[in-house]
C-alpha positions as CSV (number, residue, x, y, z in Angstrom):
1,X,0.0,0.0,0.0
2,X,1.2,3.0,-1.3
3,X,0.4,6.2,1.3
4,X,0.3,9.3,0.5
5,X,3.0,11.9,1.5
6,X,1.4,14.6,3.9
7,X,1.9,18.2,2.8
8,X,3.3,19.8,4.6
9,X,2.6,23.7,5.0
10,X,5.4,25.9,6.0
11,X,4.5,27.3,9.0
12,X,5.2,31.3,9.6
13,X,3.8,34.0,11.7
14,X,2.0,36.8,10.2
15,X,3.1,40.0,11.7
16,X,0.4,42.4,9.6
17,X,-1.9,42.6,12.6
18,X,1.1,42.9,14.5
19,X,2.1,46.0,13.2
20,X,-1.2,47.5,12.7
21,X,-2.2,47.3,16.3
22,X,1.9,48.8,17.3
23,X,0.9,51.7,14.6
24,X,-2.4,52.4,16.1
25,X,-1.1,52.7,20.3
26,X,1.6,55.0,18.5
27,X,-1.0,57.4,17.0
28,X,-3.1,56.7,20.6
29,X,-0.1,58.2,22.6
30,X,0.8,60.8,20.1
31,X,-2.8,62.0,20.2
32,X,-3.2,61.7,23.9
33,X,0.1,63.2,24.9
34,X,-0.1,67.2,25.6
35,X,2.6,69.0,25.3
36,X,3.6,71.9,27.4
37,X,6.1,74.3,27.1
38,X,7.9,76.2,29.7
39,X,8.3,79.2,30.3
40,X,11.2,81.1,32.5
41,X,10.8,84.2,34.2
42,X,13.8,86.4,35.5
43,X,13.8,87.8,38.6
44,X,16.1,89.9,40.1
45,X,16.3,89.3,44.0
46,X,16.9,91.7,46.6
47,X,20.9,91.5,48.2
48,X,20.9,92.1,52.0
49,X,23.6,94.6,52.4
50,X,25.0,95.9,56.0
51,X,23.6,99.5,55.7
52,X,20.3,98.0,55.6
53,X,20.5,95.6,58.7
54,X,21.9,98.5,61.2
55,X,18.1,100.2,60.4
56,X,15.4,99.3,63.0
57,X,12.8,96.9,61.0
58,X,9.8,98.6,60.2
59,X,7.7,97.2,57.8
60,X,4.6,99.1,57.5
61,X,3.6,102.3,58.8
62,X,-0.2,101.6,59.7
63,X,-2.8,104.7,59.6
64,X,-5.9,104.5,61.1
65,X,-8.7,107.1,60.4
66,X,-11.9,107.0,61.8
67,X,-15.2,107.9,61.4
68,X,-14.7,111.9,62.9
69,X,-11.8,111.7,60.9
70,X,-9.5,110.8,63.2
71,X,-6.1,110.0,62.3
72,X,-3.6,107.4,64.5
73,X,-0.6,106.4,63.5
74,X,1.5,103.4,64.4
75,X,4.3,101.0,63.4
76,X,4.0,97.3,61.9
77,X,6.7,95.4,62.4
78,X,7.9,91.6,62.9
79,X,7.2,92.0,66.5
80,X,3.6,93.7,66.3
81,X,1.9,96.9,65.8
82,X,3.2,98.9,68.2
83,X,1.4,101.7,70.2
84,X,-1.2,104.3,68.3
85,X,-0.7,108.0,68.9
86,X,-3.3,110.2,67.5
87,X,-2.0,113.1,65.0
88,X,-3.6,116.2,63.6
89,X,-4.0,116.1,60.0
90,X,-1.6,119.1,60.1
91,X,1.3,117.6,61.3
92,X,0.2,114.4,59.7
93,X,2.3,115.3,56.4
94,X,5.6,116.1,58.2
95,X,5.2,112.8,60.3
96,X,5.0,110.8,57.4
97,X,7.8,112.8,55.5
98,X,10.1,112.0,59.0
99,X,9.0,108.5,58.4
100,X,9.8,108.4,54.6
101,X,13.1,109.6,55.4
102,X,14.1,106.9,58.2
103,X,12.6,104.1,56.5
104,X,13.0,104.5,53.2
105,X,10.9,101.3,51.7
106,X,8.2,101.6,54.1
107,X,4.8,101.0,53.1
108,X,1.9,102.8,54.3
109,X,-1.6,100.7,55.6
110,X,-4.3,102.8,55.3
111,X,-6.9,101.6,57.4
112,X,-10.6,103.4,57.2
113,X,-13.6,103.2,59.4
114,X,-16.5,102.2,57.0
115,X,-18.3,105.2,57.9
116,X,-15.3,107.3,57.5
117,X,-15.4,110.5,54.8
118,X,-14.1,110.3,51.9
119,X,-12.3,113.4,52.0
120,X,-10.3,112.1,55.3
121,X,-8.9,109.3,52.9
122,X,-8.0,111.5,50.2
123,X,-6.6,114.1,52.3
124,X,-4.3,111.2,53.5
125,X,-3.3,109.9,50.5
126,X,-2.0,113.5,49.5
127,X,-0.4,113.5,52.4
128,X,1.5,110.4,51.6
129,X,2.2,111.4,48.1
130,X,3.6,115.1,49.2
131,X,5.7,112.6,51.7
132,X,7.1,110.6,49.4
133,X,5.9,107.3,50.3
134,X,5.6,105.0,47.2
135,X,4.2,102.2,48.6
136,X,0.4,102.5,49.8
137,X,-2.1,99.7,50.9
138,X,-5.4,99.8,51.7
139,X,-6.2,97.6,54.8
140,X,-10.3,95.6,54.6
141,X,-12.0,94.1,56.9
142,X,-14.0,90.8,56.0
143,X,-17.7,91.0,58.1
144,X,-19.4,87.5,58.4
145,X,-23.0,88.3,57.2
């Protein structure tokens, strides 16, 4: 009896869906991928110099004005606010110009009574301007309603 011969198929791995399914997660992740750029900023820092450590630290002068008018000054500093003493609006200007010239980055905190005038603010400002203080906050108050 004669048999036949088996044929024999050569065997061999497609790699077609192989490479389809490698292309697609490579368009998946170049899709899904954001891209952000950087950006740099340059800032110049301040330099502690020994001129500047001898001074007494003040960093805020803190006006209060109320609603008469009233004006009280005081000094913030690390350690606290420090005492209030009341001061006429016409001697308010050459207090503040003594202050500009001691401390010469000092910033002024205004802060106003909610009933207070207007005028009394403004007044102060001017004050502050003719002083030569540059840098000027305004000092709120948040009220739980």
């Amino acid at each position: 009896m004669k048999f036949a011969t088996p044929v024999t198929e050569e065997v061999s791995i497609n790699l077609t869906p192989l490479i389809d399914i490698v292309f697609l997660l490579l368009i998946f992740f170049m899709v899904s991928t954001t891209f952000q750029r950087e950006t740099e900023l340059e800032i110049a820092l301040p330099e502690a110099s020994a001129q500047s450590q001898s001074r007494e630290s003040v960093s805020a002068v803190v006006l209060e004005i109320n609603s008469q008018g009233l004006y009280r000054l005081g000094t913030q500093s690390a350690d606290g606010i420090s005492e209030f003493i009341s001061v006429e609006f016409e001697n308010l200007g050459e207090i503040l110009e003594g202050i500009s010239g001691k401390y010469a980055t000092t910033t002024l905190v205004i802060k106003a009574d909610a009933k207070t005038s207007h005028q009394a603010v403004v007044r102060a400002l001017d004050a502050a301007q003719r002083a030569g203080l540059k840098k000027i906050k305004f000092a709120a108050e948040m009220t739980s309603s």
